[in-house]
Each structure stands twice: as C-alpha cells, then as structure tokens.
N, C-alpha and C positions, 0 to 999 in steps of 0.2 A: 460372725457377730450378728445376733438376732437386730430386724431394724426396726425404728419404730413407726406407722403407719398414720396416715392423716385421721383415720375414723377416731370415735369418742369412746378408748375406752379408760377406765379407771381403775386402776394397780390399788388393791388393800394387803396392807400388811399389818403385821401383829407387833406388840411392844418385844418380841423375842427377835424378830426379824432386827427392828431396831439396835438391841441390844448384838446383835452378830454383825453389824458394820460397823456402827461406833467400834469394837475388838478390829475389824479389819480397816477403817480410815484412820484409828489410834496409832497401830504398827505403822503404817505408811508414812504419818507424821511426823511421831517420836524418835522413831528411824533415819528421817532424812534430815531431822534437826539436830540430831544427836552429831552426824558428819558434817556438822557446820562448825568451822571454825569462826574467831573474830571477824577476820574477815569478809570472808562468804556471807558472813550471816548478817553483815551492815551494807551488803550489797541489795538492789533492790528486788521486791519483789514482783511479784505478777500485774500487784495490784497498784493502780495510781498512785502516785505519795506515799505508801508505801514498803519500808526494807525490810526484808525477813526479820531481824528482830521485832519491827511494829509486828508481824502476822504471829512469831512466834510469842509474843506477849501477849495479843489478840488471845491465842486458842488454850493462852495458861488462864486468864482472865476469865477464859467463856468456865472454863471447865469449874473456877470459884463461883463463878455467877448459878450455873447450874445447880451447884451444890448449897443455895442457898433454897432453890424449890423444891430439893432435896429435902433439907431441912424441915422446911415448911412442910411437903406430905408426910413426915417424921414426927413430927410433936404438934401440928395442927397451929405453929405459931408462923404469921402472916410475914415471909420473910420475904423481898421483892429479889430479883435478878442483881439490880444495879439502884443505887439512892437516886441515882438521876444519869440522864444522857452525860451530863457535863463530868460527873467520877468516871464513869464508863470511859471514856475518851480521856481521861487525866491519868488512868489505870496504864493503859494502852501505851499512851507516851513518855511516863513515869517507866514503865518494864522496858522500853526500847532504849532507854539509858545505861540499863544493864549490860555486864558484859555478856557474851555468850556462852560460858559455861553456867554462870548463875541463871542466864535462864530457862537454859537447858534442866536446870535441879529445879525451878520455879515450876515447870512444866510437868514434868515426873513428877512431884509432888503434890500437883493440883489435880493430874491426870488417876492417879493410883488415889484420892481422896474421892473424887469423885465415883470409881467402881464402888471402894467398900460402901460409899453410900446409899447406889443403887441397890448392889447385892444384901442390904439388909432391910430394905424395904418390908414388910410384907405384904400377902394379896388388899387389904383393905386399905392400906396407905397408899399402893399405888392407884387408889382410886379418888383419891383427895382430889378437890380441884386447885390450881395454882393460877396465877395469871402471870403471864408471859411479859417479855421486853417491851414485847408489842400491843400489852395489853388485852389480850386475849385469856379469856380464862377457860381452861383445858384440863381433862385430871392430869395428873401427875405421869399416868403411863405415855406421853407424849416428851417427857422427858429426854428419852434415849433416841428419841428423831431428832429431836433440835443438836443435838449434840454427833449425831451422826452427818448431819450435813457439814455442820463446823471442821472438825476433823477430817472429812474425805472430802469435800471440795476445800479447801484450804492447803491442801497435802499437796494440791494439784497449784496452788497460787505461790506457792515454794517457789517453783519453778527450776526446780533440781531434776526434773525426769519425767516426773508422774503426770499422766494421765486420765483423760474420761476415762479409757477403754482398762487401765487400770484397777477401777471401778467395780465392783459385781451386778451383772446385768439385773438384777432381781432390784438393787438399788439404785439404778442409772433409771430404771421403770417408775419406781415408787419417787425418784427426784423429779422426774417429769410430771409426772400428775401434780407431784404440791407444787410445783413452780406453775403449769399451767394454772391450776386454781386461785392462784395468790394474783398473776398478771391478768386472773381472767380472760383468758382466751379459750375460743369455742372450738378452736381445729392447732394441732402443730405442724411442721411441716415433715414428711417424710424422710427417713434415712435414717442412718447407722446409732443405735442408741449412744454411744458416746459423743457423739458431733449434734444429738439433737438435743441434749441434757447439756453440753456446752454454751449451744447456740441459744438457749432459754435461759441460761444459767449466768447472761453476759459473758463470756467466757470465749477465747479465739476457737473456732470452728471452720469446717472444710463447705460446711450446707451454702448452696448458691441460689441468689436471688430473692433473699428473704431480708426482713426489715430488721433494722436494728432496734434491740429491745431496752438495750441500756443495760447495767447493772443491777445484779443482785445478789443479798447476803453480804 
C-alpha cells in the first residue's frame, strides 16, 4: 500500500479521473445497500444520529441535488443543489421514513438519472459555472468530484465492510489533498494512504499521536 508522506505535495486529477470513482464508490454503495434488509438498514450507521436509511437517503438526495447543476450546465438555467439547508435536511429525514426497498428504487433511480445527465453533457456545458452547496462557484466539470466523495466515503459509513483501503489509491491521494486544503493544513501526518485519508476525513483510523480533526462531509 503506497503511503502518504509529510512533504507538500498536491494530487491533480482530471474530470475523467472523477468520472472513474464516482463508477467505482457507486458499485461499492448500490451494492451494499442493495443487501440491506429492513432491518439492517434501520440499524445505525457509522455516522452520529445516523441509521443507514438517513445515509441511504442522504446519497439518493445527493445524487438529485447534483443533478440539479446538472441541469443548470445543461440549459444555463440557474438551478441551486437544495432551496435551503432546512429542505436539505427535511429530504433526509422525510426518505429515512421509507421502507428499505423503496429506498433502495429511490437510490437506483437518482443514481442512473444522474449518469445519463453527466453523460450528455457536452465539452462547452461542462464548463458552465455553477455554485455549490457551499456556495462556491466552480464550472460544472467539478461535478463528478463532489459526487465521488459522497458515494465512496459514505460506502465506507455503511459500515457493512468497506473500507479506506477499499478505496483506489489514485482517489485516497486526490481526497487528501481536497480535505487538506478545505482544513487548511500545511503538513499531514505520515502513513498508509487509507488511515491518512481516514484520519483527515474524521473517520476511525490506526495513525498515532495526531490531533483530532472533527468531522467531515
């Protein structure tokens, strides 16, 4: 397992890079969600408060939301992620009501809307600018990153199996850098790229002696 080192460097990748994890953190999701029963899947999840249905609603949500700056690099009409934090969060808990096959169809559904909308993008639309959740306004070919982290660190909040190391090193690299630059930190700490994209990632990790960062994502 390649590791990642303290010096300063910085992972660039291409909106096709993008585009080849969201395919590989989608399988990992869709797949372990798909083996949920009722049960299991109102069991909790990784994350505080919590149960796999919130996470599995979460990443059917994300995948509408995304497909609304979709839209937007698509006909140049100003379509936002979410009308406001407060729907965002009504979304979320409104789908974890559902039972778990419906939202297993919810997910599949949002999931397969959101490819054909990428995939028919063309070169000049994916350069539209959109602004983000976060307000950040980024072209469109940023797209397929936000949505790659959602799916493969969320696969991982399941908590059915999946881990960092799970992961493809090329994307464990490129989550380190954007988490470094988001927390603004000038150095990481040393070791194994899935324990060190954990440990920035708030995520339980093996790394010793290093501060706690809190959550993120």
């Amino acid at each position: 397992m390649h590791e990642q080192g303290r010096e300063s460097v910085v992972t660039v990748w291409t909106p096709a890079d993008s585009l080849k994890w969201v395919e590989h953190g989608t399988g990992l999701f869709v797949t372990q969600a798909a083996l949920l029963d009722e049960e299991t899947m109102s069991q909790p999840s990784r994350l505080p408060g919590w149960t796999r249905k919130h996470l599995v609603a979460h990443v059917g949500a994300n995948a509408d939301a995304l497909g609304n700056l979709v839209h937007w690099a698509r006909t140049g009409e100003r379509t936002p992620m979410y009308s406001s934090a407060d729907q965002r969060n009504a979304d979320i808990e409104s789908g974890a009501k559902r039972r778990a096959t419906a939202l297993v169809t919810w997910l599949n559904a949002s999931v397969h809307q959101l490819d054909v909308g990428m995939d028919a993008l063309t070169g000049e639309q994916w350069r539209t600018e959109i602004v983000t959740a976060q307000g950040r306004t980024v072209p469109a070919t940023e797209i397929p990153w936000l949505r790659a982290r959602e799916v493969c660190v969320h696969a991982i909040d399941l908590g059915t199996g999946t881990t960092f190391a799970d992961l493809p090193d090329d994307f464990l690299a490129a989550l380190i850098t954007d988490i470094r630059g988001k927390r603004g930190l000038d150095e990481v700490p040393g070791g194994p790229l899935p324990q060190v994209a954990a440990y920035l990632a708030g995520r339980p990790h093996s790394l010793a002696d290093v501060p706690d960062l809190g959550p993120w994502l």
